[in-house]
N, C-alpha and C positions, 0 to 999 in steps of 0.2 A: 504494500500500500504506500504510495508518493506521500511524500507532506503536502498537509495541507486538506487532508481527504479525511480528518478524523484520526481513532484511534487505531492503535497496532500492539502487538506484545510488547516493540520496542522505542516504536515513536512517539513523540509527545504530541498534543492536540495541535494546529496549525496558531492558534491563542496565543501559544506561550512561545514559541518560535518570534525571533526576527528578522529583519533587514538592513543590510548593509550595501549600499552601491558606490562604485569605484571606477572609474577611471584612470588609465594607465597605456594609452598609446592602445595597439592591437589585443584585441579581445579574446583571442587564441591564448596567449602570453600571459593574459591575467588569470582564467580557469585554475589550473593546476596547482598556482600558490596556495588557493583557497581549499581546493578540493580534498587536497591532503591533510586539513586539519581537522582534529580530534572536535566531533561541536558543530563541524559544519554541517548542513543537509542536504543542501542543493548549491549548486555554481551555475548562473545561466547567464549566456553571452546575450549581448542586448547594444540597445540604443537608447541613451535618455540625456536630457539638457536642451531638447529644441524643441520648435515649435510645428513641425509636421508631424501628421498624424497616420501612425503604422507605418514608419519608412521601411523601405528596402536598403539592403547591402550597399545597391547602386546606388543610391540617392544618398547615403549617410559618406560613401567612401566617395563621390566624387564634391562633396561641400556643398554647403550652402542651404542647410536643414537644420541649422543649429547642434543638431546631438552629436555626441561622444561615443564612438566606441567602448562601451562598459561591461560589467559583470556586478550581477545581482546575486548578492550571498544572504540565503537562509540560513539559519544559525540558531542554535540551541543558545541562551545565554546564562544559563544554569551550569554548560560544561566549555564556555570559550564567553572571555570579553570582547566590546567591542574593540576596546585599548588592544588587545592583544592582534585582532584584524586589521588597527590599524597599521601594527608595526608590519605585520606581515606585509602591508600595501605599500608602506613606503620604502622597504628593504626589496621591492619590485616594481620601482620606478625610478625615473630619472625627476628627481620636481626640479631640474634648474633651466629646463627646457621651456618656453612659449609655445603652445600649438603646435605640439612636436614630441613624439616618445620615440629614440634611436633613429633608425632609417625610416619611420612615417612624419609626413609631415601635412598641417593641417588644423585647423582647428575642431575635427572631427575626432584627432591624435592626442587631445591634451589632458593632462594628466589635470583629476577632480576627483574630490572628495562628497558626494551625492546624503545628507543629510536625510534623518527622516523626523526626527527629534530634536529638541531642545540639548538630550543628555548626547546624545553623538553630535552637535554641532559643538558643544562646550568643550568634548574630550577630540574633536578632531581640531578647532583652535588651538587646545592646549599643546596636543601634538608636533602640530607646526610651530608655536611657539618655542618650544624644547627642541626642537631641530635645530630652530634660526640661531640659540642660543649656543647649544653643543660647536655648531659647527663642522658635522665630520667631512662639508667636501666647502668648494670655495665660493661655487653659485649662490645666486639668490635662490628662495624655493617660491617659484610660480605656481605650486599648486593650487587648483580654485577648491575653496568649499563655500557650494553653494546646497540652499533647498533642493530636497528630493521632488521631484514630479511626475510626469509619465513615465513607466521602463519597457520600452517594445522589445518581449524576443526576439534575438535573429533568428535566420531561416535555419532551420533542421540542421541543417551540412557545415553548420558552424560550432553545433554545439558539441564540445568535447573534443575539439578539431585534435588537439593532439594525441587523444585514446584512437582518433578514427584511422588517423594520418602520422603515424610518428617521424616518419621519416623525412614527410614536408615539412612537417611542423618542426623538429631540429635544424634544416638547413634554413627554416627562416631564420629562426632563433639565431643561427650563426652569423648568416650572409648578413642581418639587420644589425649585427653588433652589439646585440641586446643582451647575453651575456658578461661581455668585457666592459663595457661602461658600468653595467652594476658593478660588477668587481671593483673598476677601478672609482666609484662612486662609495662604495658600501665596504669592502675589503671582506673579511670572512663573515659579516652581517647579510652577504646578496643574497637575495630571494630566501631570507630566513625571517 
């Protein structure tokens, strides 16, 4: 039984689950960090931050619809914070980037932080604050956090792209660089 359908032997009611959305350049790239954690339920690749309604792929990846290439995280918050999502989100991006995550470029590509609350807007402020202040790379952090609003799933063939497709899905990861700039960004904190 999916969340959100009710009860299971081991699911909790769709109630007590919540939401986290993220942007982070290609949406491929953002799945996997989430999916992996202890707490999470669902990772679905998506489009939200614009103002067209049910975009497509095509519409979102060639600009001009306002949305983000994102991923919409279901979450137990009984067995994962959202502090803990959000480190995992920022140890999987580049924030010093404008309209731009590695080799995509665009305002469709920029890395945000999709609020749904009060308490995740305060603890995702705070987060950026504590960045700016740490200092661990040299850039500014452009990351936007703004209100959560519509989340369009993308199309079928996107979602889990790298369960579907491992081996496209690693030479993007390569060819885009989106390993090595974490590294050289994050150092042994990348995508952790």
């Amino acid at each position: 039984m999916g969340a959100g359908t009710g009860w299971s032997a081991t699911a909790k009611p769709a109630s007590q689950l919540q939401k986290a959305t993220f942007a982070g350049g290609c949406f491929w790239c953002m799945e996997h960090p989430f999916d992996e954690l202890p707490g999470v339920v669902s990772v679905t690749s998506g489009y939200t931050g614009g103002e067209t309604k049910n975009p497509t792929y095509e519409e979102v990846s060639a600009g001009g619809t306002g949305h983000a290439e994102s991923v919409e995280v279901l979450y137990d918050p009984s067995k994962i914070s959202y502090q803990q999502l959000l480190t995992r989100y920022w140890h999987n991006i580049d924030p010093t980037t404008k309209d731009a995550e590695f080799c995509d470029h665009g305002h469709q590509y920029r890395s945000a932080i999709f609020f749904h609350n009060e308490e995740q807007h305060r603890l995702a402020v705070k987060s950026k604050q504590d960045l700016e202040k740490s200092r661990p790379f040299k850039g500014a952090i452009v990351t936007e956090i703004v209100p959560a609003g519509p989340f369009y799933p993308a199309e079928e063939y996107h979602q889990h792209y790298y369960k579907k497709n491992p081996i496209r899905y690693h030479y993007y990861r390569f060819a885009c660089g989106r390993d090595q700039r974490l590294k050289d960004l994050w150092g042994d904190l990348a995508g952790k």
